[in-house]
Steps between C-alpha positions, in 0.01 A plus 500: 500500500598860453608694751399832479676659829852348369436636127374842630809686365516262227145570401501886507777514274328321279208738524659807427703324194180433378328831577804674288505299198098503456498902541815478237308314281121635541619840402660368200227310369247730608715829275565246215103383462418896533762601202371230288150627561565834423729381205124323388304842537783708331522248251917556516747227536652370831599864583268566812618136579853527555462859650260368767686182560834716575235701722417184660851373598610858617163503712583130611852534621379855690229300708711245527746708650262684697445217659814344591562804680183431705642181543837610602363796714260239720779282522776717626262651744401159671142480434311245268 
């Protein structure tokens, strides 16, 4: 069986690993659908597609940034 009080550290790394790379890739593939909609009602050719996909990894790494300093900030003060 697992042990959940052993894991504890174990499992909250885990968490935030997985709470960075789905905001990472949410905002990417939320900016990439949006340019390739607009790129459909402009009737133009990838271009709102790339732009908005750059968007979406510059908008990605600054959350994901933001919150590693959360992270860091709860971390180094001693509280959970």
């Amino acid at each position: 069986m697992f042990n959940f009080k052993k894991s504890e550290v174990w499992a909250k790394n885990l968490q935030i690993t997985m709470q960075i790379g789905l905001t990472m890739a949410g905002c990417i593939i939320f900016c990439f659908f949006l340019g390739r909609w607009i790129d459909g009602l402009l009737d133009t050719r990838g271009v709102f597609m790339v732009i908005f996909t750059i968007l979406g990894v510059v908008g990605g790494a600054n959350t994901v940034y933001r919150q590693i300093i959360e992270i860091t900030e709860k971390d180094s003060n001693g509280s959970s």
